[in-house]
Each structure stands twice: as structure tokens, then as C-alpha cells.
SEKE-179370 format. One record per residue (C-alpha): residue number from 1; residue in three letters; y, x, z. Coordinates in Angstrom, 3 decimals, always signed. Example, Ala and Ser with C-alpha at 12.3 -4.5 7.8 and 13.67 -1.06 7.14 Angstrom:
% SEKE-179370
1,ala,-4.500,+12.300,+7.800
2,ser,-1.060,+13.670,+7.140
***
This chain:
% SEKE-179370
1,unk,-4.500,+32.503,-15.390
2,unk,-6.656,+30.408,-17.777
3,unk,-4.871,+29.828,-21.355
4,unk,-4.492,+26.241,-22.287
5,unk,-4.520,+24.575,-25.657
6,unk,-1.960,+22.542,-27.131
7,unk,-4.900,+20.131,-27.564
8,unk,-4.616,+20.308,-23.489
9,unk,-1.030,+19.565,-23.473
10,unk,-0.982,+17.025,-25.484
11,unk,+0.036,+13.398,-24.861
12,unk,-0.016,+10.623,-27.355
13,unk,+2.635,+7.924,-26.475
14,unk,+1.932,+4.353,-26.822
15,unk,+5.631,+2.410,-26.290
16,unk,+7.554,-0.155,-27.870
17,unk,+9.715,+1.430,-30.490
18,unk,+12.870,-0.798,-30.398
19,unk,+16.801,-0.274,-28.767
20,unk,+16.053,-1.558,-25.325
21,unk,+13.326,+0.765,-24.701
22,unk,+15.066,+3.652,-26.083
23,unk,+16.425,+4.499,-22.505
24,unk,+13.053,+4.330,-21.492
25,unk,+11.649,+6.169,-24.139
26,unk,+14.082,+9.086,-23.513
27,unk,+12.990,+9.662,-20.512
28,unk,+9.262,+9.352,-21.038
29,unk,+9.697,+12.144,-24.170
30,unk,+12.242,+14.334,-21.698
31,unk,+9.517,+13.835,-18.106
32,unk,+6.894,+15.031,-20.812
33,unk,+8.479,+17.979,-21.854
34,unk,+10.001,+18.884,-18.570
35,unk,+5.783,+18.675,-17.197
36,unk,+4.987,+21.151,-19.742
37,unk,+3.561,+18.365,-21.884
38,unk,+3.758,+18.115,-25.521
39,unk,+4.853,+14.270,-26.581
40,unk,+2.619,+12.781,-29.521
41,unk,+3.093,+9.304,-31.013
42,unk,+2.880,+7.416,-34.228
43,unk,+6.289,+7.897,-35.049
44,unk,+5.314,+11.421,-36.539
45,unk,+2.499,+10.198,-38.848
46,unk,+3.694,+9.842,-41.953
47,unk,+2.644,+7.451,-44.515
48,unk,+0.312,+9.047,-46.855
49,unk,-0.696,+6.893,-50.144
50,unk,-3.892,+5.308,-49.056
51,unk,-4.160,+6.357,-45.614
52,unk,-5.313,+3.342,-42.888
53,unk,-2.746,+3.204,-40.260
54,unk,-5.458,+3.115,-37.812
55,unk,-6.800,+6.115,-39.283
56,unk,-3.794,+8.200,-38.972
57,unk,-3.695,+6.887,-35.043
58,unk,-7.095,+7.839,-34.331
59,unk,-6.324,+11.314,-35.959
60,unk,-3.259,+11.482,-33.583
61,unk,-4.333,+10.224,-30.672
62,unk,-7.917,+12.633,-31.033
63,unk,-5.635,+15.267,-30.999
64,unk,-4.395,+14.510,-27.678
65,unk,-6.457,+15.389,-23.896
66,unk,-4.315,+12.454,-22.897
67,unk,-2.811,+8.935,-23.514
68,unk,+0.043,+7.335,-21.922
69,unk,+0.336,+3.473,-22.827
70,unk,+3.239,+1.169,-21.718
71,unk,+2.054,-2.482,-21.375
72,unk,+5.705,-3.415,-20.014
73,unk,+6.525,-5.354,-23.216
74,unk,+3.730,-6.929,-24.450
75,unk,+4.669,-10.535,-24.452
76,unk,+5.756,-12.451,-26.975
77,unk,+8.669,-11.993,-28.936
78,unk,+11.807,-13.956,-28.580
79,unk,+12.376,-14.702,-32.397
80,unk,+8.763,-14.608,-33.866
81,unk,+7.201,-16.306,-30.705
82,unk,+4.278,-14.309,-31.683
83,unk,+2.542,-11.527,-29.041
84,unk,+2.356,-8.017,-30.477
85,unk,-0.773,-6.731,-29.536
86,unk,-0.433,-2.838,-30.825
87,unk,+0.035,-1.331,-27.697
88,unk,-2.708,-3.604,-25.710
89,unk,-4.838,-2.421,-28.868
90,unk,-4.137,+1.101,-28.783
91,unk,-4.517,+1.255,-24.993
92,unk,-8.017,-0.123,-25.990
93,unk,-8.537,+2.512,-27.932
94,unk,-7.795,+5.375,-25.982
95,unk,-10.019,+3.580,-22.947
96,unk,-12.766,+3.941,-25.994
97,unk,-12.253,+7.827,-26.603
98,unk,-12.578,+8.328,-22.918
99,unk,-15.812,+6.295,-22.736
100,unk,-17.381,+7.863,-25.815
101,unk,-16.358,+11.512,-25.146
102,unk,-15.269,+11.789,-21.347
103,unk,-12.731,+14.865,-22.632
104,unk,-9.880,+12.239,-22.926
105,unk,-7.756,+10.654,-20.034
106,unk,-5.448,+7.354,-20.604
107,unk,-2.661,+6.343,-18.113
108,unk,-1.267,+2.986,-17.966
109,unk,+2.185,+2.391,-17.080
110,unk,+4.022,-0.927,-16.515
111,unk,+7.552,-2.549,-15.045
112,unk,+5.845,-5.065,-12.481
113,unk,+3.367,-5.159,-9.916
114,unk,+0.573,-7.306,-10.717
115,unk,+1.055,-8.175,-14.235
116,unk,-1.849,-6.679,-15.236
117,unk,-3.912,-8.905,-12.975
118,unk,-2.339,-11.525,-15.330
119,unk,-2.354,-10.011,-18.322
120,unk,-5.479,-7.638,-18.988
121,unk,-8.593,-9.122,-16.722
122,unk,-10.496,-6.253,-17.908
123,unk,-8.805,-3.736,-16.233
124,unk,-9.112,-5.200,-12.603
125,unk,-9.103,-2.396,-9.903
126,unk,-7.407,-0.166,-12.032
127,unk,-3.915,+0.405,-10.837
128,unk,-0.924,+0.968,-13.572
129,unk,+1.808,+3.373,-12.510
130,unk,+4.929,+1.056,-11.989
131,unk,+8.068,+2.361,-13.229
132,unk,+10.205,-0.464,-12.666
133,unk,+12.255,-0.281,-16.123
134,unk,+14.269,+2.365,-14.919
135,unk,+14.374,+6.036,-16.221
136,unk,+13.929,+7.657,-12.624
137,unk,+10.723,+5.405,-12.283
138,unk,+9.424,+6.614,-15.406
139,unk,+10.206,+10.227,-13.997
140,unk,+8.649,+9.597,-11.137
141,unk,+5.442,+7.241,-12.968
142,unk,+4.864,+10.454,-14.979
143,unk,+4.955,+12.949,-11.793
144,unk,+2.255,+10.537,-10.031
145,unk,+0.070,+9.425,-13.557
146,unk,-0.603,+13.693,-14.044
147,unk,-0.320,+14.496,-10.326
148,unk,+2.075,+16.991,-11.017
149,unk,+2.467,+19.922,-8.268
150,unk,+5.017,+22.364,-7.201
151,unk,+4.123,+24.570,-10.080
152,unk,+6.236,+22.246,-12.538
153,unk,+9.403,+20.317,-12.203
154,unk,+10.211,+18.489,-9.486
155,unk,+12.368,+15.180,-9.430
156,unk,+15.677,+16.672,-9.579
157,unk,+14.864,+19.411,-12.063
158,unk,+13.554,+16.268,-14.475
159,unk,+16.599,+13.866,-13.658
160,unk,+18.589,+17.136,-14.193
161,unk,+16.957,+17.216,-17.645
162,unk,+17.615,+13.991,-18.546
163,unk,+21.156,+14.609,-17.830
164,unk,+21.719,+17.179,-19.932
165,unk,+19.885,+15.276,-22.827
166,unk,+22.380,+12.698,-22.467
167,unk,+25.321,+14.428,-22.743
***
């Protein structure tokens, strides 16, 4: 059996950080881990003096084989009425790596079919895993985005997982 890195493994997550996606979010980190994956986002790079954001996301994501981006809610905000464009931009980024380097895979996930069409132009004939905005469709989005086999966990093993996790 060939040995594989943790660089292998490794999955940076590119998700809205706020309390409605948290559901989401829990399953995404729980799927990951339950695949054999190791979960990898921003949220663990801490500030350091002088240090470019972008810098430290680069450094993060570089470290990853793989990037998982949620475009699901990138709209504009309710109370700003301003668009965040992070994730769009960091989804950008990781299509980069894999032009430049071929050694790095992106996955795109999103709620609706079709929005994409809408929404990012560029990406035309590229289909985005739809999960729906539920935590099975995440489960099942991550099973189908790594084309997971019957070597690893199957559906009810990962909603089993999530379960648990919830208490």
C-alpha cells in the first residue's frame, strides 16, 4: 500500500464563517474527517505582526493537494448591502495553483442549480457539487467532489458521525 502525505490529505476550506453556516460547516469539517481528510482553513492562521493575510492563505492553502470552496453565500449582505468577494477570490486562487502547478485540485460546491451560470461566467461547463443547504447534501457533495469508494465511509457511517458530534 503506497504511504500518503498529510500534504495528500489535506483540504483547505473556503466557507462563510458566520452562525447560519455553522450547521453547514460542521458537517463539511466532520464528512472531511470521516473521508480520511485533514480540514485546513484560515481560521488556524494566526495573526503574526506584519504578516499579509493573503500571504498566510497562500501558505495554507499551498499546503493543501486540495481546495474545497463554497460559493453558496456570496451575495450581498443584508446590512452592509455590499458583496463579499473572499470566497469568489480565494476560489480564484486555488483555480490559479492548479493552473500553475497541476499538483493541486479545487472543488466547488454550491446550494442551487445554476447559480453559477449567473454568478461566475468564467466557470461555464464546470459543474459545482450541489448540496442543497442541508448537512446530508454536504455529506453526500463531499462523497461525489473526491469520488469516494467503498474503502472509506459510506453515507450512514458519515451521518452516523455527525450524530455523534452533535450530541
Amino acid at each position: 500500500m503506497k504511504r500518503v502525505g498529510a500534504r495528500e490529505l489535506s483540504v483547505f476550506i473556503n466557507v462563510p464563517f458566520d452562525s447560519k453556516y455553522e450547521p453547514l460547516y460542521l458537517a463539511l469539517i466532520t464528512g472531511l474527517i470521516g473521508l480520511g481528510f485533514i480540514p485546513r482553513c484560515v481560521l488556524e492562521i494566526a495573526s503574526a505582526g506584519k504578516s499579509i493575510r493573503l500571504d498566510r492563505i497562500l501558505r495554507c492553502m499551498r499546503a493543501c493537494k486540495h481546495s474545497l470552496h463554497d460559493l453558496s453565500r456570496s451575495g450581498v449582505d443584508s446590512h452592509s448591502r455590499c458583496a463579499r468577494f473572499n470566497m469568489p477570490f480565494e476560489l480564484g486562487l486555488g483555480v490559479a495553483m492548479q493552473l500553475v502547478d497541476r499538483d493541486h485540485t479545487w472543488v466547488l460546491f454550491e446550494t442551487k442549480t445554476f447559480r453559477l451560470q449567473k454568478s461566475l461566467s468564467d466557470l461555464n461547463g464546470f459543474d459545482p457539487h450541489i448540496h442543497g443547504g442541508t448537512q446530508e447534501g454536504i455529506l453526500h457533495a463531499l462523497r461525489n467532489a473526491f469520488q469516494i469508494g467503498r474503502d472509506r465511509a459510506n453515507m450512514d457511517d458519515l451521518l452516523a458521525m455527525l450524530r455523534a458530534v452533535h450530541g
